[in-house]
N, CA, C and O of each residue as an XYZ file, in Angstrom:
364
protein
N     115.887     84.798   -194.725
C     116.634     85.787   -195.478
C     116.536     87.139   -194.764
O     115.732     87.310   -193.848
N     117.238     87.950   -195.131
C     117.729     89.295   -194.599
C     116.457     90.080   -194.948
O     115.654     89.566   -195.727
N     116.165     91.574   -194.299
C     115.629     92.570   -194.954
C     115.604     92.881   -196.287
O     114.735     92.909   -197.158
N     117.063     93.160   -196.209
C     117.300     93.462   -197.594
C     117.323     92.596   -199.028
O     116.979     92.974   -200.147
N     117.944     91.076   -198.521
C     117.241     90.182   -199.486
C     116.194     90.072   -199.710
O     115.763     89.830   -200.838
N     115.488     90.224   -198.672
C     113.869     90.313   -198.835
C     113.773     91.120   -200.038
O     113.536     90.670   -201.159
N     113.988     92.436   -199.718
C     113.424     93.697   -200.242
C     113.676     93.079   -201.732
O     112.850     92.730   -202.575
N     115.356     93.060   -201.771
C     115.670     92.334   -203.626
C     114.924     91.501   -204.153
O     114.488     91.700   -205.287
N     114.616     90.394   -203.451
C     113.996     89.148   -203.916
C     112.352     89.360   -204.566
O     112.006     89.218   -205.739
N     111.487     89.751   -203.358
C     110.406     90.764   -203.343
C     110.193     91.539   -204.360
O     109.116     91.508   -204.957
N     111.413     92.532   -204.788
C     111.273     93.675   -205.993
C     110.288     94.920   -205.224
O     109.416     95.570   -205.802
N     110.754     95.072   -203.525
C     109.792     95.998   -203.294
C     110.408     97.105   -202.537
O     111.516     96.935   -202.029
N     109.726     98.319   -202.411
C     110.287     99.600   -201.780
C     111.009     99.329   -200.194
O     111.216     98.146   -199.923
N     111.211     99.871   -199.648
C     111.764     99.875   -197.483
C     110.051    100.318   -197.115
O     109.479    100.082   -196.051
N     109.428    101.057   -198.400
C     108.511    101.642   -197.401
C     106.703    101.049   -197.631
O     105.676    101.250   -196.983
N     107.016    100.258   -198.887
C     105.767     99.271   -199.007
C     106.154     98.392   -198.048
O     105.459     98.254   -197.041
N     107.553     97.531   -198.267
C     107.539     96.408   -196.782
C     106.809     97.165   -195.982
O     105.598     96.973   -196.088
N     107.265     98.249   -194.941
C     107.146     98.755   -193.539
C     105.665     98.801   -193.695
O     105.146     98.338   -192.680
N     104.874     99.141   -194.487
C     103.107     99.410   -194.843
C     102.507     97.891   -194.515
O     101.625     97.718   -193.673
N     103.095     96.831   -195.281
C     102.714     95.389   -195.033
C     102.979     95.079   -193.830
O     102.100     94.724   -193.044
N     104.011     95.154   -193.576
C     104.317     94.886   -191.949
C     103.460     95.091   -191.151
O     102.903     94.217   -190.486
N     103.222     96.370   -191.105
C     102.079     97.440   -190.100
C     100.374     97.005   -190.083
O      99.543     97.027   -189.175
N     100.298     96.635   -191.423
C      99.225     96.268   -191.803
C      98.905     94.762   -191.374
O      97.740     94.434   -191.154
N     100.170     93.669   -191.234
C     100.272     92.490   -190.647
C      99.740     91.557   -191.886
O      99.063     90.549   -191.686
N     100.146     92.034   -193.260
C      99.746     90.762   -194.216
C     101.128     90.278   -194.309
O     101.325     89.336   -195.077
N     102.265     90.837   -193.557
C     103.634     90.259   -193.958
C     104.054     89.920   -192.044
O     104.186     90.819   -191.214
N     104.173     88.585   -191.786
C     104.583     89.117   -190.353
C     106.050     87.736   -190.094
O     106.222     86.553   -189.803
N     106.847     89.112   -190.496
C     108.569     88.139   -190.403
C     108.634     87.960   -188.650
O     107.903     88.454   -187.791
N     110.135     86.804   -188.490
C     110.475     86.678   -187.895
C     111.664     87.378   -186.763
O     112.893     87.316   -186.795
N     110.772     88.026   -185.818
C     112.099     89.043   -185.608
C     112.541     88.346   -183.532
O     112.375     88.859   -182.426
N     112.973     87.346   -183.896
C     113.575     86.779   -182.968
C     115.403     86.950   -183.322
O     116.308     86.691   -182.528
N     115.491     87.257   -184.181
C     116.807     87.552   -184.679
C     117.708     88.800   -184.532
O     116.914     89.734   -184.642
N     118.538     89.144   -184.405
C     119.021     90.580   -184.489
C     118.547     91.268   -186.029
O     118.309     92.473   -186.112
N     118.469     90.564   -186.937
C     117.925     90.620   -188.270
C     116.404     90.837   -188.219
O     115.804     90.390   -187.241
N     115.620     91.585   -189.333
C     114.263     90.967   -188.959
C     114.795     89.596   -190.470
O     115.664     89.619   -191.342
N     113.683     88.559   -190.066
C     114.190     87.276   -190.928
C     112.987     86.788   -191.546
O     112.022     86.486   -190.843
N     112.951     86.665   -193.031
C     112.048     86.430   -193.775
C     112.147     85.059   -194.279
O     113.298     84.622   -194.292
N     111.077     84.143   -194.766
C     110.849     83.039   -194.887
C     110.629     83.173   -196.349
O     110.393     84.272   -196.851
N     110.719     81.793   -197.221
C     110.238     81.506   -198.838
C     108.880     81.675   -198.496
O     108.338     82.156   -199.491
N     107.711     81.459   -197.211
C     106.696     81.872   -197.214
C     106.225     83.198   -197.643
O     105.278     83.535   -198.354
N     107.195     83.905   -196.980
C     107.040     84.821   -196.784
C     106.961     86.052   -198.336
O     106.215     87.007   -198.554
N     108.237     85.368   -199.248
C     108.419     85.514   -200.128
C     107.152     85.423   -201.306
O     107.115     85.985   -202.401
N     106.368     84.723   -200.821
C     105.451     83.811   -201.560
C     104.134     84.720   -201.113
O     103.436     84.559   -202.114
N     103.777     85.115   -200.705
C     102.852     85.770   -199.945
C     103.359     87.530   -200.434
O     102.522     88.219   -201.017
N     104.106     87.838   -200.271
C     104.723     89.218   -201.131
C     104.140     89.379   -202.801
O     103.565     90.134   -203.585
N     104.681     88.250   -202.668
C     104.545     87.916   -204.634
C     102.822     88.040   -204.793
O     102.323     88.948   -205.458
N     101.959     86.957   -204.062
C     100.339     87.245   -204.689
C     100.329     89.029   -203.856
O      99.986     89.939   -204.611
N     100.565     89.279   -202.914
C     100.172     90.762   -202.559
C     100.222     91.400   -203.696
O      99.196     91.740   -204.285
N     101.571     91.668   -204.196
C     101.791     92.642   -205.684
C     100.883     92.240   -206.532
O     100.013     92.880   -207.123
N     101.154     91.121   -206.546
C     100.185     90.209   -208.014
C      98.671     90.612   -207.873
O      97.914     90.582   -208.843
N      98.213     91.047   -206.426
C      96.762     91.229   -206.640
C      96.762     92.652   -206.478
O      95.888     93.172   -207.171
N      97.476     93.510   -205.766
C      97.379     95.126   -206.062
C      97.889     95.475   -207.469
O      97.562     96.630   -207.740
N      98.735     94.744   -208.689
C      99.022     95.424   -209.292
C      98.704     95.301   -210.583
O      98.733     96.177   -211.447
N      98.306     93.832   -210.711
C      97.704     93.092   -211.802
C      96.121     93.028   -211.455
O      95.246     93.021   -212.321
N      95.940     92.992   -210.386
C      94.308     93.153   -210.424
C      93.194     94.326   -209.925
O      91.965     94.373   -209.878
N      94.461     95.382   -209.527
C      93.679     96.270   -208.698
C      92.795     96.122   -207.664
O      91.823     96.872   -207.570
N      93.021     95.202   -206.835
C      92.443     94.925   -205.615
C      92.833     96.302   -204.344
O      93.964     96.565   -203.936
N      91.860     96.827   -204.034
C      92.157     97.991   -202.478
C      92.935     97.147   -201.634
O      93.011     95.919   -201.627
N      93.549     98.070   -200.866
C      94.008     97.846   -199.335
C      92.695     96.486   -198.278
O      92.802     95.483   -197.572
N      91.773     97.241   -198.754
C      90.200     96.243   -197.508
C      90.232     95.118   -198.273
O      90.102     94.070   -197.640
N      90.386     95.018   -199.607
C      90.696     93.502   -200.347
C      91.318     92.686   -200.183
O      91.001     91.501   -200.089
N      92.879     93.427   -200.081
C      94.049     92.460   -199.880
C      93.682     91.902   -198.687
O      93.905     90.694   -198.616
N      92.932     92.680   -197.236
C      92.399     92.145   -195.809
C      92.109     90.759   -196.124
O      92.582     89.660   -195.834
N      91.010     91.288   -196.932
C      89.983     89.794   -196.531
C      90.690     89.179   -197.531
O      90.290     88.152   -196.984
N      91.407     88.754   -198.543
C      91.996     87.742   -199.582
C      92.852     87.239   -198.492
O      92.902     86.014   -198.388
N      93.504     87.915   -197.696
C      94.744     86.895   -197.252
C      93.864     86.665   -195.921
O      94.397     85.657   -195.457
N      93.129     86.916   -195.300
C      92.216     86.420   -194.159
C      91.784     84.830   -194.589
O      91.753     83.828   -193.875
N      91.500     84.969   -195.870
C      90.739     83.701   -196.042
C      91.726     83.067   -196.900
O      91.365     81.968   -197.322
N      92.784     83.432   -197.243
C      94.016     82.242   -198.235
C      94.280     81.716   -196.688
O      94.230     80.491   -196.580
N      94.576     82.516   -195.373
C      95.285     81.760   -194.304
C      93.992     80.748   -193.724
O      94.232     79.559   -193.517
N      92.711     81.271   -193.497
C      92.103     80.379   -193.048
C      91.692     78.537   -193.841
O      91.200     77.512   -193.370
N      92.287     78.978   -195.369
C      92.138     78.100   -196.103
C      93.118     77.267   -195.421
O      92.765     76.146   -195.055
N      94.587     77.770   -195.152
C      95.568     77.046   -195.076
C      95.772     76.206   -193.815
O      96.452     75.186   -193.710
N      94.914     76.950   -192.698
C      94.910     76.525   -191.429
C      93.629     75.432   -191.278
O      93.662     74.521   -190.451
N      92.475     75.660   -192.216
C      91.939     74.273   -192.480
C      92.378     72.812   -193.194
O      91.701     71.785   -193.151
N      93.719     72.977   -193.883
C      94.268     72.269   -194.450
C      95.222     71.509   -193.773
O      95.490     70.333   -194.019
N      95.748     72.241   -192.878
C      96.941     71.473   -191.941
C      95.881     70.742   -191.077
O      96.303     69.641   -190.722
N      94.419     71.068   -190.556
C      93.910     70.483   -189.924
C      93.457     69.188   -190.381
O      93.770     68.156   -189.787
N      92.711     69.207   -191.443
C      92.440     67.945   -192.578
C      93.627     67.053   -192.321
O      93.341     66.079   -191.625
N      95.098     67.146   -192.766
C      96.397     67.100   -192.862
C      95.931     65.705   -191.481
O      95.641     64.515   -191.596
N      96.121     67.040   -189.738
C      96.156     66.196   -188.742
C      95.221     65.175   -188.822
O      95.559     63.998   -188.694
N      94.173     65.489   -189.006
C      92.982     64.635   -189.068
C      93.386     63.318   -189.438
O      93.509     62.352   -188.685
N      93.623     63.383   -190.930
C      94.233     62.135   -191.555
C      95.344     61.237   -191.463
O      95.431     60.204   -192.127
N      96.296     61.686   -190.535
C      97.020     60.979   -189.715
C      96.418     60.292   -188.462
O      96.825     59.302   -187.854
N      95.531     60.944   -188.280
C      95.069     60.260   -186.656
C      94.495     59.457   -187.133
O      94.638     58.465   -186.418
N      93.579     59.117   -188.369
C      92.466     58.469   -188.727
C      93.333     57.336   -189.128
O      92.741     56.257   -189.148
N      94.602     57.308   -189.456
C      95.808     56.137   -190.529
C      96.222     55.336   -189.231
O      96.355     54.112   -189.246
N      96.385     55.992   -188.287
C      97.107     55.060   -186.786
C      96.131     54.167   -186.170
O      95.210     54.530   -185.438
N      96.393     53.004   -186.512
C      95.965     51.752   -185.689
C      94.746     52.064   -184.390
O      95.307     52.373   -183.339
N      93.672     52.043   -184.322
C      93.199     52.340   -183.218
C      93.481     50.736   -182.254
O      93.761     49.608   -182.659
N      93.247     51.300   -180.800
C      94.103     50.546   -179.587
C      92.932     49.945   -178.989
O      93.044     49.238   -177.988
């Protein structure tokens, strides 16, 4: 999706995006003439607000929450591989 869908979809300022951006808890795709946002991406916007605004979490919070939601996630795709290799016939 577009910037600006982003921004609509999101429900957020030009200048909180540009803060996330900078900060790298939001990092779109800008292989495009567009910069181009993902339903990930979307999804990851949504707990940001959800934890600055409903929980009052700081700026150094949101760091380490999404440090460790991604490392969760990148242990999961690994599990993921794991368990495919472990399902294939050994030779």
């Amino acid at each position: 999706m577009t910037k600006q869908q982003f921004l609509t979809s999101a429900g957020l300022e030009v200048q909180t995006l540009e803060f996330w951006i900078e900060q790298q808890w939001l990092v779109p795709d800008r292989t495009t003439a567009d910069t181009g946002f993902s339903d990930t991406d979307l999804a990851r916007a949504h707990l940001i607000r959800d934890l600055k605004g409903d929980f009052g979490v700081n700026d150094e919070g949101i760091d380490v929450i999404l440090h460790l939601v991604d490392q969760i996630h990148g242990l999961r795709q690994a599990f993921e591989h794991l368990h495919e290799d472990l399902k294939r016939p050994s030779r």
